[in-house]
C-alpha positions in Angstrom: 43.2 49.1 -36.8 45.2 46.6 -38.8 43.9 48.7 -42.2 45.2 51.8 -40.7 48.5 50.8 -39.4 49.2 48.9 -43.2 47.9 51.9 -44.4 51.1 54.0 -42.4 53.4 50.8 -43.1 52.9 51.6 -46.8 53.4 55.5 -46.4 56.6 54.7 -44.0 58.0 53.0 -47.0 56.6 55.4 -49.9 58.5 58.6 -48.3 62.0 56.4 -47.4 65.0 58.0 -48.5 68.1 55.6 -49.2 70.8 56.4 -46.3 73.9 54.2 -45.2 73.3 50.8 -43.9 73.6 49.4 -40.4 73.2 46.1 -39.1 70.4 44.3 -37.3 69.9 40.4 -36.9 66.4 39.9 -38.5 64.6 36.9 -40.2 64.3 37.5 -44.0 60.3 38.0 -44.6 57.9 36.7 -44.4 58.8 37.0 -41.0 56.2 35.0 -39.1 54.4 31.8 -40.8 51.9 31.6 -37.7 50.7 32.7 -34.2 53.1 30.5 -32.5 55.9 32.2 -34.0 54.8 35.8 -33.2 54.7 34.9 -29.4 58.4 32.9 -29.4 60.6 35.8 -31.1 60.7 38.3 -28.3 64.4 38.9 -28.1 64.4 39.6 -31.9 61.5 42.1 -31.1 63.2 43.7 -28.3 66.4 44.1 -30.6 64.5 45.6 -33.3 62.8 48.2 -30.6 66.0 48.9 -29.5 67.4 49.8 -33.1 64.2 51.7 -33.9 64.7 53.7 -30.7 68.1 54.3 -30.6 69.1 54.8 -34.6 69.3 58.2 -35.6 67.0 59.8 -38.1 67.9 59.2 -41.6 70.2 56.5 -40.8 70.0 52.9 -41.2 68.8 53.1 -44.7 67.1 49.6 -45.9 67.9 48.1 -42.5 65.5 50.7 -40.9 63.1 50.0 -43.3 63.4 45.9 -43.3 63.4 46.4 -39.0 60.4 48.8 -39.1 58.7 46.3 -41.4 59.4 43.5 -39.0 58.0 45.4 -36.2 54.7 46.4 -37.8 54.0 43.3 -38.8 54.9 41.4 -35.2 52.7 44.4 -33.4 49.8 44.0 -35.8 49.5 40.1 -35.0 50.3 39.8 -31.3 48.3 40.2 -28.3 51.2 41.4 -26.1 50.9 45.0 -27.0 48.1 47.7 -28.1 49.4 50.6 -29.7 46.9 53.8 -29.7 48.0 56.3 -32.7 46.7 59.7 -32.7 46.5 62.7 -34.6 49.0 64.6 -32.6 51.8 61.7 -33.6 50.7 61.5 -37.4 50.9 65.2 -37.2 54.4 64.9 -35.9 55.7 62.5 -38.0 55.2 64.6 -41.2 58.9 66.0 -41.6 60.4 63.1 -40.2 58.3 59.8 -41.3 61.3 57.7 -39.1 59.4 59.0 -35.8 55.9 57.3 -36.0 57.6 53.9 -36.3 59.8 55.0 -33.2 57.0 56.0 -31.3 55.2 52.3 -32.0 58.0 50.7 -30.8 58.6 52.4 -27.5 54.8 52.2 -27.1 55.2 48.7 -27.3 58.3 48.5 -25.2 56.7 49.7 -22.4 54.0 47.5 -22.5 56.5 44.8 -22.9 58.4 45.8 -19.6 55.1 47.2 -17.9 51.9 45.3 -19.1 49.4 47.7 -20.4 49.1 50.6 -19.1 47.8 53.4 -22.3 49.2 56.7 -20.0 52.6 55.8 -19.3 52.7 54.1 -22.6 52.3 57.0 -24.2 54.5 59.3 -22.2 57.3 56.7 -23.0 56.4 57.1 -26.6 56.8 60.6 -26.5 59.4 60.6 -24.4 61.3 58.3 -27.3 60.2 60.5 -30.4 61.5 63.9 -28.6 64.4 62.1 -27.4 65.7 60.9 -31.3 64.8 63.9 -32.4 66.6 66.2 -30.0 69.8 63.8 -30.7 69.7 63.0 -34.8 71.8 65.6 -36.2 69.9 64.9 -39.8 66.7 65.5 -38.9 64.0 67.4 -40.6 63.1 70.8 -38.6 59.8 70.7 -37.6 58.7 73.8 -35.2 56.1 71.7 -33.4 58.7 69.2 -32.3 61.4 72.2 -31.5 58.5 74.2 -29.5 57.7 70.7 -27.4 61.5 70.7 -26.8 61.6 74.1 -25.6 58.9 73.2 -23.4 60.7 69.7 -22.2 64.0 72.1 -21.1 61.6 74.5 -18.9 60.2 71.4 -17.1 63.4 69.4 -16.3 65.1 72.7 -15.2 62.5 73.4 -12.6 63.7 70.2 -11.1 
């Protein structure tokens, strides 16, 4: 697991485009000496889920990268989260690279609020990625991601 998520920490920054910056309170790396630390720097986790979350695609520039970064490397050393990565994410994530680390970090923010729960983890996840994507006006089109929101529209109008 900690293979394959370097493995998409290292593509993240391969395909990264150079876009404005905006600001996010992080420690400059290496971000976490030990254990200890991992477990004590929750608010500056939370922040950074926010900012993953909530910045549009293709903003944020080396901020989103420096924040995605931090987050990979806290959610590959703590035990307070378990992130599950499928196919249907990767697969996702192709046209716009910014969603996988978005996904992670609601994932993880659920868990956070929630305690495990891999279900409603995931629906949050998913719930995050189409949300971002619906709302970032420089996204990538990607007619899996437009079809899913198709299908989101017909579900929330039958309400």
């Amino acid at each position: 697991m900690k293979l394959f998520i370097g493995s998409l920490f290292c593509m993240l920054f391969i395909f990264s485009f150079a876009f404005p910056q905006t600001k996010i309170d992080l420690p400059p790396p290496p971000f976490f000496e030990n254990e200890e630390e991992l477990e004590t720097c929750e608010p500056e986790v939370k922040a950074c889920i926010d900012y993953l979350i909530t910045t549009p695609l293709g903003e944020g520039g080396d901020t989103r990268k420096i924040a995605t970064e931090f987050f990979i490397t806290w959610a590959n050393g703590t035990s307070k989260t378990r992130i599950v990565l499928g196919t249907s994410i990767a697969r996702l994530s192709i046209k716009n690279q910014e969603l996988l680390p978005t996904y992670m970090a609601a994932w993880a923010k659920y868990e956070l609020e929630h305690g495990r729960d891999p279900a409603n983890a995931r629906h949050a996840a998913m719930t995050a990625v189409m949300n971002l994507y619906k709302e970032s006006p420089n996204r990538q089109e990607d007619p899996a991601l437009e079809t899913m929101l198709k299908k989101m529209k017909k579900e929330t109008a039958k309400f």
